[in-house]
C-alpha positions as CSV (number, residue, x, y, z in Angstrom):
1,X,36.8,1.7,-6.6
2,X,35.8,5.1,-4.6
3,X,32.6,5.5,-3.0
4,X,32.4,8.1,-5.6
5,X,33.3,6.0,-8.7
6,X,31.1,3.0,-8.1
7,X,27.8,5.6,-7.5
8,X,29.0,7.7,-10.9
9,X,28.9,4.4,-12.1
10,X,25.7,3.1,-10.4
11,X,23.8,6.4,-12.2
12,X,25.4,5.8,-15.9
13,X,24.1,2.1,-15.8
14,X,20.7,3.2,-14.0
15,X,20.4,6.3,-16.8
16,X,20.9,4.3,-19.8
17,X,18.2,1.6,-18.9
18,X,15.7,4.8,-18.8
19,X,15.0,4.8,-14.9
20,X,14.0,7.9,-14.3
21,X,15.0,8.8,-11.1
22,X,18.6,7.3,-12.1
23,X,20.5,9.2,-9.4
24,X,18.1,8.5,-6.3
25,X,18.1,4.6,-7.1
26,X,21.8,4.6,-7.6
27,X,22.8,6.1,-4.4
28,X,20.1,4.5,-2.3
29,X,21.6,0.6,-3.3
30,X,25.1,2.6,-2.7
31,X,23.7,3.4,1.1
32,X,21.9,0.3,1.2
33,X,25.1,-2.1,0.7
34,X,28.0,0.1,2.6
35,X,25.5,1.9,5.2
36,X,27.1,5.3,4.0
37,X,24.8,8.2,5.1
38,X,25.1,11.3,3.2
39,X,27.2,13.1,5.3
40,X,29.9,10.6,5.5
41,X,29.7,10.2,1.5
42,X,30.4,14.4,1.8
43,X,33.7,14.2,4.0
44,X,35.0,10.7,2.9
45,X,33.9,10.3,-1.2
46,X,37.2,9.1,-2.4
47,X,37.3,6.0,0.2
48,X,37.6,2.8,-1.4
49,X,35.0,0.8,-0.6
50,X,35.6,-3.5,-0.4
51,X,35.6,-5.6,-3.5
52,X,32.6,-7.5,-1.8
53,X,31.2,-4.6,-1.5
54,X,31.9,-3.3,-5.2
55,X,30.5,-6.6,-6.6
56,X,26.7,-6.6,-4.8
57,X,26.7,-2.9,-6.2
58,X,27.2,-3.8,-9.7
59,X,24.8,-6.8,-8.8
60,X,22.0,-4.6,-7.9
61,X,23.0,-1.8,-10.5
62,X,22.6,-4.8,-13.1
63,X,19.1,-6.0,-11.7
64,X,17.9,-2.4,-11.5
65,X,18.5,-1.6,-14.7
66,X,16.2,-4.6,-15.8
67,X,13.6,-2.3,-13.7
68,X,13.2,-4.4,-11.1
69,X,11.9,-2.5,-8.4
70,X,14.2,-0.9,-5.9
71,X,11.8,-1.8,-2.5
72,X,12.1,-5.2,-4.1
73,X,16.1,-5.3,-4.2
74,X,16.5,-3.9,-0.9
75,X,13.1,-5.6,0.6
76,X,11.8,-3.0,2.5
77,X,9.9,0.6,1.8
78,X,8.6,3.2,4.2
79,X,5.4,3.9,4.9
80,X,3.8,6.5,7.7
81,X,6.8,6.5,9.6
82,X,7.6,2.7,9.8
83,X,9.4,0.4,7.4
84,X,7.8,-2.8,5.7
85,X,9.0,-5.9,4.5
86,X,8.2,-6.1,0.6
87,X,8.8,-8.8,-1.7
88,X,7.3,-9.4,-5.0
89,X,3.9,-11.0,-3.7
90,X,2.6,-7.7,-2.3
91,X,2.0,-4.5,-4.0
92,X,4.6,-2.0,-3.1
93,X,3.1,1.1,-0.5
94,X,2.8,4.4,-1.6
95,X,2.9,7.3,0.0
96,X,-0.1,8.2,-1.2
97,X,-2.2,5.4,0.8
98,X,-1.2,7.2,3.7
99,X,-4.2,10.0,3.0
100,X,-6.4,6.4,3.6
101,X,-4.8,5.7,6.7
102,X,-5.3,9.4,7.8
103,X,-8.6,9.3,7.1
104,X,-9.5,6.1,8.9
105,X,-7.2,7.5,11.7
106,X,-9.7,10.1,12.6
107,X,-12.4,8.0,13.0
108,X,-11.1,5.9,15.3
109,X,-9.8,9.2,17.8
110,X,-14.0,9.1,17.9
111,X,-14.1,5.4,17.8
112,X,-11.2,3.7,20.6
113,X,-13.3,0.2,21.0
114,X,-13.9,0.3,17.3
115,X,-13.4,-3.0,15.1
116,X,-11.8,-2.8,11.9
117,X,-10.8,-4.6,9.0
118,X,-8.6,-4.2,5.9
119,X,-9.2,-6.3,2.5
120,X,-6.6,-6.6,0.2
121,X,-4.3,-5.9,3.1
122,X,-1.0,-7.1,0.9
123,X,1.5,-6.3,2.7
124,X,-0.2,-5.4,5.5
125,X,0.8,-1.3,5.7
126,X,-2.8,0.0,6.4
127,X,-3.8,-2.3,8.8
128,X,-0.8,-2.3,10.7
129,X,-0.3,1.0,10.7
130,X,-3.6,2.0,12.0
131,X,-2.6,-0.6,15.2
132,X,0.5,0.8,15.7
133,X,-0.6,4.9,16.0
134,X,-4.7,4.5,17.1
135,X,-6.0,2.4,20.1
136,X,-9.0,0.3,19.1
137,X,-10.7,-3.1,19.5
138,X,-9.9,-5.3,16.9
139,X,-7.6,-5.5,13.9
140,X,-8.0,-8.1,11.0
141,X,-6.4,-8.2,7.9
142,X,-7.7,-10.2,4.9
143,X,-5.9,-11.0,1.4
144,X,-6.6,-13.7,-1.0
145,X,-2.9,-14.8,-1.4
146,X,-1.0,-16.6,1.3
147,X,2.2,-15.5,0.4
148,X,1.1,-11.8,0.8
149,X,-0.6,-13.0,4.0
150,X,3.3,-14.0,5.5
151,X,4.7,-11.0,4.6
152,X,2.1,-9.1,6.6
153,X,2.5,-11.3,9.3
154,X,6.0,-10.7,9.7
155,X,5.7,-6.8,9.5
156,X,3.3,-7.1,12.3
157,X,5.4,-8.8,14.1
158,X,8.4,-6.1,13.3
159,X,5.9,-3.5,14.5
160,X,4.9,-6.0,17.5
161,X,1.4,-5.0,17.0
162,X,-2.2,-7.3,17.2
163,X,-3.2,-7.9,13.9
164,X,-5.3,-10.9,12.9
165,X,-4.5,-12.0,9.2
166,X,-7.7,-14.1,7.4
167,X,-7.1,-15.6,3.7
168,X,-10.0,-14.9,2.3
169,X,-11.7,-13.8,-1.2
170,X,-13.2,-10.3,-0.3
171,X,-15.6,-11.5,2.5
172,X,-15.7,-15.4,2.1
173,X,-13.4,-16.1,4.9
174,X,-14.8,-12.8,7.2
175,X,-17.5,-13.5,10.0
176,X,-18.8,-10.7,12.5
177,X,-19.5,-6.7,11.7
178,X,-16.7,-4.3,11.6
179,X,-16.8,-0.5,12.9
180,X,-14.6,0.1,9.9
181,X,-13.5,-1.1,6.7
182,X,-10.9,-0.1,4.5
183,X,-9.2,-1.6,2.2
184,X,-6.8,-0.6,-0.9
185,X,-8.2,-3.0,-3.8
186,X,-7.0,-3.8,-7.8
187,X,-8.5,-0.5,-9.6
188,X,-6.7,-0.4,-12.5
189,X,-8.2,-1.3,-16.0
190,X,-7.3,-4.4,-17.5
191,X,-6.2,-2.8,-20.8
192,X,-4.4,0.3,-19.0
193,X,-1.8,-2.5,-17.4
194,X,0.2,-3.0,-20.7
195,X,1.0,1.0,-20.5
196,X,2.5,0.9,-17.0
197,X,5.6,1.6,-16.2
198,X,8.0,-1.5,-16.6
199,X,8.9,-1.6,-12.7
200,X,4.7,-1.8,-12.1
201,X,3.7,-4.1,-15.1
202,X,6.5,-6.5,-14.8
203,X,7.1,-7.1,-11.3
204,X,4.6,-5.9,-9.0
205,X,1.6,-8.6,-8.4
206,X,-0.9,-8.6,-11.4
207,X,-3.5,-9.4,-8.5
208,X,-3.0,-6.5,-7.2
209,X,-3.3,-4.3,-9.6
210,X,-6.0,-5.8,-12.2
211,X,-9.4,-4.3,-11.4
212,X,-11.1,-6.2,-14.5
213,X,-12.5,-3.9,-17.3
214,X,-13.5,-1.0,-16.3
215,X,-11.4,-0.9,-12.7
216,X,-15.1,-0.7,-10.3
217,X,-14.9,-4.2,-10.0
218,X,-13.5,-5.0,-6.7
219,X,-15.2,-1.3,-5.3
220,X,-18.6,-2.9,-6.5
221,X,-18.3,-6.4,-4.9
222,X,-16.9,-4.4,-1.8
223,X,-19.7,-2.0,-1.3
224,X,-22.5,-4.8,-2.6
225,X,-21.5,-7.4,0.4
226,X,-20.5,-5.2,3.1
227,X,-23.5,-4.4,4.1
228,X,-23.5,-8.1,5.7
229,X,-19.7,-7.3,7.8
230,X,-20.6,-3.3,8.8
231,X,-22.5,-1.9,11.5
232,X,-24.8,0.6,11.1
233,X,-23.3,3.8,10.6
234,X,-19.7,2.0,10.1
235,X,-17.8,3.5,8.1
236,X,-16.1,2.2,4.2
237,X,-13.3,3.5,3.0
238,X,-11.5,2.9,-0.1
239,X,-8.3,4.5,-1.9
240,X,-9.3,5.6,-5.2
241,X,-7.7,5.8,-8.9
242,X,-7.7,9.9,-9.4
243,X,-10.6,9.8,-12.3
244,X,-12.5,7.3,-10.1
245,X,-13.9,9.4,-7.7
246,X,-17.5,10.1,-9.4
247,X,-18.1,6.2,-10.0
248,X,-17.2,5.1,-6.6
249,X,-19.1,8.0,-4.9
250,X,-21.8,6.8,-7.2
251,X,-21.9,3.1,-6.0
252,X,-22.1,4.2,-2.6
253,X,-25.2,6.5,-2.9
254,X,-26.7,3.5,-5.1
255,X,-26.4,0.8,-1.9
256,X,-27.5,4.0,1.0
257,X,-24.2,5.0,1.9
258,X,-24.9,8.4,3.6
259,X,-22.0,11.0,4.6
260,X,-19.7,10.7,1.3
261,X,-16.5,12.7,1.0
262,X,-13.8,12.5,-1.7
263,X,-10.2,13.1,-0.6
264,X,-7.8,14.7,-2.4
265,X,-3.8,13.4,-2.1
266,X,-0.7,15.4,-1.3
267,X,-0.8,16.6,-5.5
268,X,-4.6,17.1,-5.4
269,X,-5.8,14.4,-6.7
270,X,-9.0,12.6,-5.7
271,X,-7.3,9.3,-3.4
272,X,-9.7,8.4,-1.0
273,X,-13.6,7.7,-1.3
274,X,-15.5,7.0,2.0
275,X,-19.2,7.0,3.3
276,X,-21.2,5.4,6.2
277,X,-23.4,2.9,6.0
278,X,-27.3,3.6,6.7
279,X,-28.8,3.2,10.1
280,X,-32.3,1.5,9.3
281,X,-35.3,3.7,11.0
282,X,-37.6,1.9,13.5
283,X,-40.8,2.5,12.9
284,X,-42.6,2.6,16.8
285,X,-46.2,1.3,16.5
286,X,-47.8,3.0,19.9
């Protein structure tokens, strides 16, 4: 077959299992197993491509199609300029998680010895990336599951940068105060899981997805203990589901978190909640 014939094919296969951006996936595990850029697809579409090559297309255009994720096929997905390793133990990064990155990233141009830790790192792309583009102290990473724990190590050590990794239940395995704390935690309702799409429901790591009943659970765990791991006047910030943004602004205020700011993603949609911690008052008996 042509380069062109095996990606009509590759879209016909992807279309009829109902993924929706049927064209995209097909050429991108076309690219991904002949290293064809777009250009050379242009001038050179009628090449024959190998019969190895033919059969790991139809392979992948098969296990597509049962809408397994395409980061998961290929085992990597871009993030903030660098490329992770992703399997099916960590939650697959979006692009909009970068706006939490962003937001972190400013506070440490004001903060260069600063100390910071991410929960629920997964695969590690907050964490990591903050090493990689800001200067600061100390970097620790902290996931329940061990298997998400290796993938993050090994995309540190793609991005040769510091990171510590901790397994650890929220704070249980943490010791010390932090400058900074972010961290991308389960937010979605329990019963809103069964209406995800089939690539998120099916594949991607219930663990990191299930936020218990009504989604605040993690956000009020977070926000209740942290009081114990920040300094005063650190800073906590958290990615956000878009209709979340009143109840985690809430829990904040509730526990003395001063300085809170919603912010909004790349489609305007509240992604990112933040506030800093309270600096206790002395009182000075003269």
């Amino acid at each position: 077959m042509t380069i062109q014939e095996i990606w009509d094919k590759g879209k016909d296969i992807l279309q009829a299992a109902g993924v929706l951006e049927y064209k995209t996936d097909a050429w991108l595990l076309l690219s991904y197993v002949t290293g064809i850029s777009r250009a050379a697809f242009l001038c050179h579409r009628n090449m024959p491509i190998s019969k190895e090559q033919e059969a790991y297309c139809n392979q992948l255009f098969a296990e597509r199609a049962k809408r397994i994720p395409l980061q998961y096929l290929t085992g990597e997905q871009g993030f903030m300029g660098l490329t992770f390793q992703v399997n099916p133990y960590v939650l697959i990064p979006r692009q909009d998680t970068e706006i939490l990155v962003e937001e972190a990233g400013k506070i440490l141009k004001e903060k260069q010895d600063a100390k910071v830790l991410d929960l629920c790192t997964g695969s590690g792309c907050i964490i990591i990336s903050l090493a990689y583009l800001y200067k600061f102290g100390l970097a620790v990473g902290a996931d329940i599951s061990g298997e998400a724990l290796k993938v993050a190590r090994e995309n540190a050590k793609r991005h040769k940068v510091d990171v510590s990794f901790v397994q650890s239940d929220l704070f249980t395995g943490i010791s010390g105060r932090f400058d900074i704390i972010v961290s991308n935690p389960p937010y979605i309702c329990t019963g809103v899981i069964a209406s995800l799409e089939p690539e998120v429901r099916e594949y991607e790591p219930i663990l990191a997805l299930n936020g218990k009943e009504d989604g605040l659970y993690f956000y009020q765990n977070i926000i209740k203990q942290a009081e114990e791991y920040l300094v005063p006047g650190g800073d906590l910030l958290f990615e956000i589901g878009y209709d979340q943004g009143e109840q985690v602004s809430g829990l904040l205020a509730a526990y003395g978190y001063t300085d809170i700011k919603i912010k909004k993603d790349l489609a305007g949609l509240n992604r990112v909640c933040m506030g800093k911690r309270k600096v206790e008052k002395r009182c000075l008996i003269n």
